[in-house]
DOLUMTOR-642098 format. One line per field, with one value per residue (C-alpha): residue in one letter; x, y, z. Coordinates in nm, 4 decimals, padded with zeros to 6 digits. Last residue first. Layout:
! DOLUMTOR-642098
type = A|...
px = X|...
py = Y|...
pz = Z|...
***
This chain:
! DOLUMTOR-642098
type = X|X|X|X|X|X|X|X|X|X|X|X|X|X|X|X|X|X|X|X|X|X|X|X|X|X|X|X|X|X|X|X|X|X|X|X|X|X|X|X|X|X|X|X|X|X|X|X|X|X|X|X|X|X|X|X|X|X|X|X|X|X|X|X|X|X|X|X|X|X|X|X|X|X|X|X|X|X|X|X|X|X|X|X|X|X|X|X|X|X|X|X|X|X|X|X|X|X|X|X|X|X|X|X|X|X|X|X|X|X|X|X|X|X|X|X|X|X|X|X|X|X|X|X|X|X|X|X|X|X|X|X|X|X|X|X|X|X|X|X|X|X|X|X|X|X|X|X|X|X|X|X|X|X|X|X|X|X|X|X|X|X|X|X|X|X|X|X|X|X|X|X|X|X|X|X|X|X|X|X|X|X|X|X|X|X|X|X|X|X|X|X|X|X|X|X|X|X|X|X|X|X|X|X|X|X|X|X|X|X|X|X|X|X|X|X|X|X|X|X|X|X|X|X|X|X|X|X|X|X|X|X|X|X|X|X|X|X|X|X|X|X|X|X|X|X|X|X|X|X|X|X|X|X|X|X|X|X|X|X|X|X|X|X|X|X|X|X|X|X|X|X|X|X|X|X|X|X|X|X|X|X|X|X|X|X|X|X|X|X|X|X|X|X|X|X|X|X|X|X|X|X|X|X|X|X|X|X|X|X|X|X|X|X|X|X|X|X|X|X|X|X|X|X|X|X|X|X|X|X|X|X|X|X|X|X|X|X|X
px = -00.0109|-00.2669|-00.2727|-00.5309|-00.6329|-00.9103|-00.9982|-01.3352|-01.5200|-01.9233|-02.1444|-02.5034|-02.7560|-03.1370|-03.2315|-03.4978|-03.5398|-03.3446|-03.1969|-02.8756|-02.9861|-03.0792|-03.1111|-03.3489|-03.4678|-03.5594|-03.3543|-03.0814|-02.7003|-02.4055|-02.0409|-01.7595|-01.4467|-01.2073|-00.8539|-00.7070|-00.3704|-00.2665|00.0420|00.2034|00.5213|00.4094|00.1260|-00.0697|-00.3965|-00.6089|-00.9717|-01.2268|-01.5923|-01.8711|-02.2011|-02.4966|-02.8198|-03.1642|-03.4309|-03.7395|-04.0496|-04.3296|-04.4950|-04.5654|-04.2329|-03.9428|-03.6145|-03.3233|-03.1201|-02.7702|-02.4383|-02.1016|-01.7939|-01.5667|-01.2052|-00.8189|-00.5339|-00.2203|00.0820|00.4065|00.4760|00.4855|00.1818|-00.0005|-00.3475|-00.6866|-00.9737|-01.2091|-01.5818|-01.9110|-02.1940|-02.5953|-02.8822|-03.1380|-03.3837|-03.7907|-04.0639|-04.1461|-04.2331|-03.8993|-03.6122|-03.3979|-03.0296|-02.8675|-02.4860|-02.1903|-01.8259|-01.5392|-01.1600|-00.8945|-00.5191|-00.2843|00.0806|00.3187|00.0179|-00.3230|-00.3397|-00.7087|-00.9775|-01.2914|-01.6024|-01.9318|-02.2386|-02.5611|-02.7836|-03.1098|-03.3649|-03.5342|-03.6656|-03.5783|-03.2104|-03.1319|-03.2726|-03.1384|-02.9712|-02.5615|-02.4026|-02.1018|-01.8717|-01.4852|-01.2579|-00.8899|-00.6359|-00.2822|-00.1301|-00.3587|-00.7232|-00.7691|-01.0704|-01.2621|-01.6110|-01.8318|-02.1147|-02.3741|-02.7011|-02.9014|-03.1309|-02.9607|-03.2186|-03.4719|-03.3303|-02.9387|-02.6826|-02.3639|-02.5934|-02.4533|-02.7190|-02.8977|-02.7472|-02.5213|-02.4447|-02.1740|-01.9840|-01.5954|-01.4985|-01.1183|-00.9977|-00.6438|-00.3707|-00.5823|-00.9226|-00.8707|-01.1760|-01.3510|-01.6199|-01.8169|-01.9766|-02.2291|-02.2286|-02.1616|-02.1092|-02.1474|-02.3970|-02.5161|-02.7089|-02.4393|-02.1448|-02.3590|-02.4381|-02.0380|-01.8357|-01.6661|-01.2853|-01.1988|-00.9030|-01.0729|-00.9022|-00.7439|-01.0506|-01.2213|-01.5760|-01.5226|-01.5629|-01.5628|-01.8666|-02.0287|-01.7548|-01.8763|-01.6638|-01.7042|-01.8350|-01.7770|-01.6644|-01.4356|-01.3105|-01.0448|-00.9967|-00.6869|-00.3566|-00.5410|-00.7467|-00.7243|-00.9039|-01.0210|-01.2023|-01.3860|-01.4037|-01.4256|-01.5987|-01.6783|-01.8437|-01.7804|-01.9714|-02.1960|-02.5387|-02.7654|-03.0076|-02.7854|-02.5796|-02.9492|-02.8943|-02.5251|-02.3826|-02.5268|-02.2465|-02.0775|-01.7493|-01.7304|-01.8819|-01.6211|-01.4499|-01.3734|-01.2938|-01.1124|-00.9996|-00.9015|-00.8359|-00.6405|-00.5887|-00.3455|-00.0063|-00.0672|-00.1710|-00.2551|-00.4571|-00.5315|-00.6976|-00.7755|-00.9710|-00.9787|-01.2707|-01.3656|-01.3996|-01.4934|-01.3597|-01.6238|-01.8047|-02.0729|-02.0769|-02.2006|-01.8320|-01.9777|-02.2360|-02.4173|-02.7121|-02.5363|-02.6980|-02.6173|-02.5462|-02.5892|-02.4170|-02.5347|-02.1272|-02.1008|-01.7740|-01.5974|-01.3037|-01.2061|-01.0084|-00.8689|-00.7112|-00.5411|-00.4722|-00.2280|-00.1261|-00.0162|00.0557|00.3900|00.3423|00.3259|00.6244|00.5157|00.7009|00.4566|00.2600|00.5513|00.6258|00.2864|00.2757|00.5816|00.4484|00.1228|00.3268|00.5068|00.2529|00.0391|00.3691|00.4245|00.0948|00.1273|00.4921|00.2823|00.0000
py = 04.8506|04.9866|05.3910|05.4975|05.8059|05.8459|06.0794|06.0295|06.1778|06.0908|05.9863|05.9267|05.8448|05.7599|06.1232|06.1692|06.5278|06.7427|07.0467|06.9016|06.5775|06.2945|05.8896|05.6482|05.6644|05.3287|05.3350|05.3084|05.4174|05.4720|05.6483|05.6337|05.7953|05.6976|05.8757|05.6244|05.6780|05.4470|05.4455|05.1936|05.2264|05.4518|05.3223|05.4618|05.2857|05.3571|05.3560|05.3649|05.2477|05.1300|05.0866|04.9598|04.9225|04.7344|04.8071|04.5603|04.5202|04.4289|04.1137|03.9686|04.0682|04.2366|04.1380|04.3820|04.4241|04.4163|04.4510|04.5647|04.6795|04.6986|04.8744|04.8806|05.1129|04.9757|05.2442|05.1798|04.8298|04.9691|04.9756|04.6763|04.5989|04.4994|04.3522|04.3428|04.1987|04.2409|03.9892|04.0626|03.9097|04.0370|03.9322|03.9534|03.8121|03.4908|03.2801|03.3009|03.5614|03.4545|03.6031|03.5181|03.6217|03.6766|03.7969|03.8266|03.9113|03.9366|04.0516|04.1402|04.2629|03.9073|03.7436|03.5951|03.6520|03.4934|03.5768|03.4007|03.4730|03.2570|03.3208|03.1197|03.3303|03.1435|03.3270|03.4490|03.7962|04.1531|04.1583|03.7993|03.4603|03.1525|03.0211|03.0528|02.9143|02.9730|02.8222|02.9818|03.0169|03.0256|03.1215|03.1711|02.8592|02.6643|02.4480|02.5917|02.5012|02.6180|02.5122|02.6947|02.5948|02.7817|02.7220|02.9822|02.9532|02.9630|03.1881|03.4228|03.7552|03.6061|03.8025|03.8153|04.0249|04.0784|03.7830|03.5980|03.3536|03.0729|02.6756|02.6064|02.3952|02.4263|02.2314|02.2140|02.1840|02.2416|02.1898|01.8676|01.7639|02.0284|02.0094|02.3286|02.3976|02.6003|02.7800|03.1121|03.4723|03.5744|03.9478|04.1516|03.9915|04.0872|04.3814|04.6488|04.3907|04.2925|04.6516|04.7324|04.9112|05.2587|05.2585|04.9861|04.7562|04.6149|04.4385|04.7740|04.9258|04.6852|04.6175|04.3675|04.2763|03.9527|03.7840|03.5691|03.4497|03.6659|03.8761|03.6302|03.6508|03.3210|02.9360|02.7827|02.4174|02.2800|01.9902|01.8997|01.9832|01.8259|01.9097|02.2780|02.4973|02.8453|03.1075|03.3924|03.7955|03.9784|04.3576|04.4542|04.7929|05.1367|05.3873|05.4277|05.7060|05.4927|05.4785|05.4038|05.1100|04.9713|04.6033|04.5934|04.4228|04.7119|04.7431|05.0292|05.0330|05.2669|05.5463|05.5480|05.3166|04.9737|04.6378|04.2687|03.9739|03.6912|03.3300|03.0235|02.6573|02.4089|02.4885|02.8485|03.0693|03.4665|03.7716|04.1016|04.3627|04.7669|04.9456|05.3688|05.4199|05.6302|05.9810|06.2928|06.5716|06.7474|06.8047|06.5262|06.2379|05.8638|05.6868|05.3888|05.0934|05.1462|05.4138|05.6351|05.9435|05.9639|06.3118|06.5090|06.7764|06.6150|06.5538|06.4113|06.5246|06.2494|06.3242|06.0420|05.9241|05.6079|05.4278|05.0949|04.8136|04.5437|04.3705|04.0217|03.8297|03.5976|03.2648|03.0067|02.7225|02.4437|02.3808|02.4140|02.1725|01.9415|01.9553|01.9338|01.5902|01.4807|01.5197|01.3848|01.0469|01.0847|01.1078|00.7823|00.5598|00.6995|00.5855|00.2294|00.1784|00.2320|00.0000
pz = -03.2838|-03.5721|-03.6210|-03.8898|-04.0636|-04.2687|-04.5461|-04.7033|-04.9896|-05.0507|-05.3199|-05.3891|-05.6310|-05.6974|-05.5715|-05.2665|-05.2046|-04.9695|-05.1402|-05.1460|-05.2671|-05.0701|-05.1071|-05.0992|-05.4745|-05.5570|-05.8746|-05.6372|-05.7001|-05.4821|-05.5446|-05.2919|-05.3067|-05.0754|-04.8955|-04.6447|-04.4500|-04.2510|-03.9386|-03.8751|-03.9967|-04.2924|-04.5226|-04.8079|-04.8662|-05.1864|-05.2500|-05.5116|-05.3490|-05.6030|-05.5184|-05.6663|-05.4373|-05.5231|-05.2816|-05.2287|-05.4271|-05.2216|-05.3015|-04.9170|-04.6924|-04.8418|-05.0118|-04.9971|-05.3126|-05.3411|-05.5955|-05.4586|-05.6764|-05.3836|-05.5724|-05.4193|-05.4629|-05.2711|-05.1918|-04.9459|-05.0626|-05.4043|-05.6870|-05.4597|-05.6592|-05.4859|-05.6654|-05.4117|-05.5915|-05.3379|-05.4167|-05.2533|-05.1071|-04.8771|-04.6292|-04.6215|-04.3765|-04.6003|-04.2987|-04.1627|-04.3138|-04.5875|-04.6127|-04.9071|-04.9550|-05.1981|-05.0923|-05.3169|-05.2932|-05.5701|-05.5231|-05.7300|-05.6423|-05.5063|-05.7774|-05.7806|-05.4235|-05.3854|-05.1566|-05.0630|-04.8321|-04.9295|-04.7175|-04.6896|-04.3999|-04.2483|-04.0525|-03.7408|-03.6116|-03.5674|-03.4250|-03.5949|-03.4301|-03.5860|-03.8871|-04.0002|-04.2672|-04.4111|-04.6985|-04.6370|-04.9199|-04.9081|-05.2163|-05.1774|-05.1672|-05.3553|-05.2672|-04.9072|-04.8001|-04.4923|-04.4171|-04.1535|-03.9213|-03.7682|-03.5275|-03.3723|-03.0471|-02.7476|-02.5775|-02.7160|-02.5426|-02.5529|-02.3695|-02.5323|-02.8400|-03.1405|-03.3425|-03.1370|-02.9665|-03.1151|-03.1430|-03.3374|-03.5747|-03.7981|-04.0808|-04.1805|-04.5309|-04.6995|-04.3652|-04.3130|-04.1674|-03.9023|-03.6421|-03.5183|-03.2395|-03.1378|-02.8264|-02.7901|-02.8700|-03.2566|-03.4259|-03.6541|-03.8475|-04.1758|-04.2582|-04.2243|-04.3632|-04.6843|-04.7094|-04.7454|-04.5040|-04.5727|-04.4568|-04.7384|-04.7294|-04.3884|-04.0659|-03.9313|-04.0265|-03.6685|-03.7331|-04.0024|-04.3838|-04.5672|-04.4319|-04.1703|-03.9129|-03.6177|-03.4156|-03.1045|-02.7391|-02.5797|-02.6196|-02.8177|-02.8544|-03.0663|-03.2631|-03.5540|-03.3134|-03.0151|-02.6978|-02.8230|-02.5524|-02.6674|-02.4209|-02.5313|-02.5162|-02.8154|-02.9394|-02.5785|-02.6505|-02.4426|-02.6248|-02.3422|-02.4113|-02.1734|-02.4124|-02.7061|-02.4832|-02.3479|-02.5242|-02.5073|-02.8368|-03.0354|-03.2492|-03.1365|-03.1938|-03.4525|-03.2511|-02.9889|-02.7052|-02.7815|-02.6020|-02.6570|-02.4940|-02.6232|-02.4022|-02.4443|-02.3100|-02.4330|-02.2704|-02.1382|-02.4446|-02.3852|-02.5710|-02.4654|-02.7477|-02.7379|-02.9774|-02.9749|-03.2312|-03.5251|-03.4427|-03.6572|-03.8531|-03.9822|-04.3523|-04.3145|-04.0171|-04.0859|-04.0452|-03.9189|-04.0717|-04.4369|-04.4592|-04.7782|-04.6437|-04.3100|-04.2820|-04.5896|-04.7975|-05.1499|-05.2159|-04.8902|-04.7534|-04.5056|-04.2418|-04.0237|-03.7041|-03.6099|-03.3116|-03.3142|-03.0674|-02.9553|-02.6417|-02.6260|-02.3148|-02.3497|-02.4606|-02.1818|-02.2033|-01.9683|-01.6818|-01.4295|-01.6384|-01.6167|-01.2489|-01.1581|-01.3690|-01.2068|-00.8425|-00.9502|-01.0357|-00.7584|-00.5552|-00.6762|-00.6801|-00.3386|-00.2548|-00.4275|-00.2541|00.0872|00.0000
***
């Protein structure tokens, strides 16, 4: 009985040795802060109704965004929060009410149990789409309407298994959609396939169903990009988005062709396509947009001047003297600091 016991102690003995002495990666800090200026050629607010940046003829804030992130053996965790108008995605219910602009924009826990599955479960930027909340992560400073009326973000737990280094497959259950605190429970479903065919190229097959802000429905998303070569590069996103019992959606395609002209200067293009779908027979809105932008880098610091030009034979949008035109356009200079 003794020798078992010390057996059984030394045994734990080693095993608290070895997990004490397991490597942990330092803890990351990074960030960014941007600021904007945009001129609406019309001379209104708001009027191109995608996400951020909505102010006319005044130097205005993006967001200050600040990120943790750690790895001890296995188990890891990200943490992540904003301050400003970009930030806010609506992820606290009574954050307009209460007049915050504090936003948690990530905060989950990741365990990998091997080197093909992993388990994580939290607050997540969502995996619907090409675009994100963060311009550090976007070519564009403007967003796109399949960003706006897509997710921004994912509560709940998934997980992802790695069939090779080409194709993984990744499952989830959700709540609604930007909210870490679900009003109609656990009630969405996702999954997402990642293939790799070349070096270079990635796609990622998405779908996610459950509740959204205003109901329930089904989104089918395809994200892909493709560095044709060491200069060109070639994104595209396409979407449905079906809403239950016939209640409406939208579906869209947005096209990045990006080209590097030194490592300092890229000039980049979103040609985007979308309609919204309404309930019963009602016609929905049909947008065209096209965004011309370039990024000039130093260290690492941004610089973003855009031209944006939108069209809608619906008529949603406002000349100067305040009537509904079917086109739009806007100038933006943005400035961003990533570290």
């Amino acid at each position: 009985m003794k020798q078992l016991l010390f057996a059984i102690l030394s045994i734990a003995g080693t095993t608290c040795a070895l997990a004490q002495e397991t490597p942990a990666s330092p803890l990351e800090f990074s960030g960014s802060v941007d600021t904007y200026y945009k001129y609406d050629f019309a001379e209104q607010a708001s009027n191109i109704s995608t996400s951020f940046a909505s102010d006319h003829n005044s130097v205005s804030l993006g967001m200050i965004d600040l990120a943790l992130k750690k790895k001890i053996s296995k188990a890891s965790f990200v943490g992540e929060v904003s301050f400003g108008p970009r930030g806010q995605t609506q992820s606290i219910p009574d954050a307009a009410a209460g007049g915050s602009s504090f936003q948690i924009q990530n905060l989950y826990i990741n365990y990998d149990f091997s080197d093909k599955f992993s388990m994580t479960a939290g607050y997540m930027s969502t995996f619907i789409g090409y675009e994100v909340i963060s311009p550090v992560g976007n070519f564009n400073y403007s967003t796109s309407y399949l960003f706006t009326n897509g997710p921004f973000q994912n509560a709940g737990i998934k997980a992802t298994y790695k069939f090779s280094d080409q194709v993984s497959l990744m499952a989830g259950l959700f709540n609604d959609w930007n909210l870490y605190k679900a009003t109609r429970g656990v009630s969405g479903i996702g999954a997402q396939l990642t293939v790799s065919p070349v070096e270079g190229w990635t796609a990622y097959l998405n779908i996610l169903s459950g509740a959204d802000p205003g109901g329930y429905g089904t989104i089918e998303d395809l994200t892909t990009s493709y560095q044709v070569t060491e200069k060109f590069k070639l994104g595209l996103n396409a979407a449905n988005y079906d809403k239950a019992n016939d209640a409406g959606g939208y579906a869209g395609v947005a096209l990045y062709p990006q080209y590097a002209v030194t490592e300092v200067v890229k000039l980049g293009l979103r040609a985007e396509y979308f309609k919204t779908k309404n309930a019963a027979e009602i016609e929905g809105n049909t947008y065209t947009a096209l965004t011309f932008t370039a990024n000039i880098k130093s260290g690492g610091l941004t610089f973003i001047p855009e031209v944006r030009i939108d069209h809608s034979g619906n008529k949603p949008f406002h000349n100067k003297e305040g009537l509904f035109a079917p086109n739009a356009g806007q100038f933006t200079l943005a400035a961003i600091y990533a570290f």
